[in-house]
N, C-alpha and C positions, 0 to 999 in steps of 0.2 A: 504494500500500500504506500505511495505517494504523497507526500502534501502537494508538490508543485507539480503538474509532468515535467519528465526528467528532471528533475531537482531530488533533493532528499530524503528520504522518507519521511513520513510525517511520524510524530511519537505514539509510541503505543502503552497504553495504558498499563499500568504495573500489575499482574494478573497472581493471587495467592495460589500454591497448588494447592493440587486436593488435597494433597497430603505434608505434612509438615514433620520434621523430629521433636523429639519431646524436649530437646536443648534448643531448638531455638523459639518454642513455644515458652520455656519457661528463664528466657532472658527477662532480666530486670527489665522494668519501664522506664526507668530513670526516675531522679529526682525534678521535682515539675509541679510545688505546689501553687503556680499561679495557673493550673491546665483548667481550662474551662470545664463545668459539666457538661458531661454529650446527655445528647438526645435519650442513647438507652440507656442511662441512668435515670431519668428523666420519668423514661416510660415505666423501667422497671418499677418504682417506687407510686409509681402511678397505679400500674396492675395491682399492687398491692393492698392499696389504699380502695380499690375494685373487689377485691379479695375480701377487704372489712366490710365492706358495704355490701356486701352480697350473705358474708355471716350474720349482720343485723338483721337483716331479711330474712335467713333464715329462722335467727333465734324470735323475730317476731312470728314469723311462721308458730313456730312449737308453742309460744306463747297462748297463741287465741284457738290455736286447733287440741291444746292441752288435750280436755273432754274429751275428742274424739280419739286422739292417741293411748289416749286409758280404755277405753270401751272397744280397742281392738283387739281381737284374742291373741294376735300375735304378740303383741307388746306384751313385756314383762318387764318390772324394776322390780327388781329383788332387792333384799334390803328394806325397804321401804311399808310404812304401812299404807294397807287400803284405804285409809279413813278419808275422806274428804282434808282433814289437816294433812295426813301422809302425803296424801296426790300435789297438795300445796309446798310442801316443803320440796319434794321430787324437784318440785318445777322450781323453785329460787336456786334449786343447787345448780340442775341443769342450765337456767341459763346466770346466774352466777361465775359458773365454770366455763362457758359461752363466752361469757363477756371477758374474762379473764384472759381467753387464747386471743381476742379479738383486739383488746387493750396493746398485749405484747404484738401484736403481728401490726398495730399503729404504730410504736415505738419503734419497730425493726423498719419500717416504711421512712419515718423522719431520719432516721441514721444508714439507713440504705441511699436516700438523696442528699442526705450532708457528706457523703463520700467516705462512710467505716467500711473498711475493708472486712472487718467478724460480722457487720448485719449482716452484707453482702452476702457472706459465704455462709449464715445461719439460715439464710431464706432459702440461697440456692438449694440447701439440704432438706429443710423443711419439702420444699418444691418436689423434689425430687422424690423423697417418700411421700407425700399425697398419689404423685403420677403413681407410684410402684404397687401403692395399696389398692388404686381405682384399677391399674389391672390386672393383682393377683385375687379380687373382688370379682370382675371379668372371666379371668382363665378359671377360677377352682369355686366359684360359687354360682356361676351364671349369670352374678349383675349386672343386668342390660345398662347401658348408660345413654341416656335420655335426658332432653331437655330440663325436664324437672326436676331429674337428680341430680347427677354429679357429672354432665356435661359441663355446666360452665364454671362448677370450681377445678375441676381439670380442664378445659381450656386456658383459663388465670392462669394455673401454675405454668402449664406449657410457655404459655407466653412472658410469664416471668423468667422463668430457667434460659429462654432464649434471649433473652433483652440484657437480664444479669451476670452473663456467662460469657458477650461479648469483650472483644479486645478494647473495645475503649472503655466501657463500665469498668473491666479490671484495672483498667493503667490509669482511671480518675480516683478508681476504691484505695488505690496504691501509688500514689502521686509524690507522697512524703516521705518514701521510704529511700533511705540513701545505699547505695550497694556501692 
């Protein structure tokens, strides 16, 4: 390819292989605390905050359908008394405990966009056991996944895992570190 005919080539765009060594993947980034945040930090912390907001909805869910998740024969809390007080306190724990994971996965969301490099990698791991469990839930128990389940909190994760996994989120998560 030509820029001029007969003149020079024109330049060609610098192409990643597919395949890379694990030495030159795991070159420093350099020191570089005035590196802008990129975009997938950006989004990653985004997805996240997506992620929250999609747990509220849920834990509202279990909230106002309470009644009806008690009166299904499948559902069991063990532990718990029957009583109307029992079914009461069930539901503060549950979403109690709800709001607690939701709390923490806020906080890992603000320090995933201020550029910590441990949220980063708390989430990505987070992320990546959600995907593993939605599909050994899938492979060995037959959980269809469906809109209404747990399509779009595994969607989230997916798109977090990819956004937070990128070369520029890593080298913004790691910006201050001197090698």
């Amino acid at each position: 390819m030509t820029g001029v005919p007969g003149g020079p080539p024109a330049p060609q765009p610098e192409k990643r292989p597919a395949y890379e060594p694990a030495a030159r993947l795991l070159t420093p980034t350099g020191f570089a605390p005035d590196m802008t945040r990129p975009a997938s930090t950006v989004a990653g912390a985004a997805l996240v905050l997506l992620r929250v907001l999609a747990g509220v909805a849920v834990l509202v869910g279990i909230a106002t359908g309470w009644d009806a998740l008690l009166s299904d024969p499948d559902s069991v809390l063990d532990g718990f008394d029957p009583s109307p007080e029992g079914s009461q306190a069930a539901l503060w724990f549950v979403l109690a405990a709800g709001g607690t994971v939701l709390l923490v996965d806020l906080l890992l969301a603000i320090f995933v966009f201020l550029g910590r490099n441990w949220a980063r990698v708390i989430v990505m791991v987070i992320s990546a056991l959600s995907i593993s469990t939605s599909f050994i839930a899938w492979w060995a128990q037959g959980q269809e996944i469906e809109i209404h389940t747990t399509f779009l909190s595994l969607s989230l994760d997916i798109l977090v895992l990819l956004a937070l996994s990128s070369r520029s989120a890593a080298a913004y998560a790691r910006r201050h570190e001197r090698r």
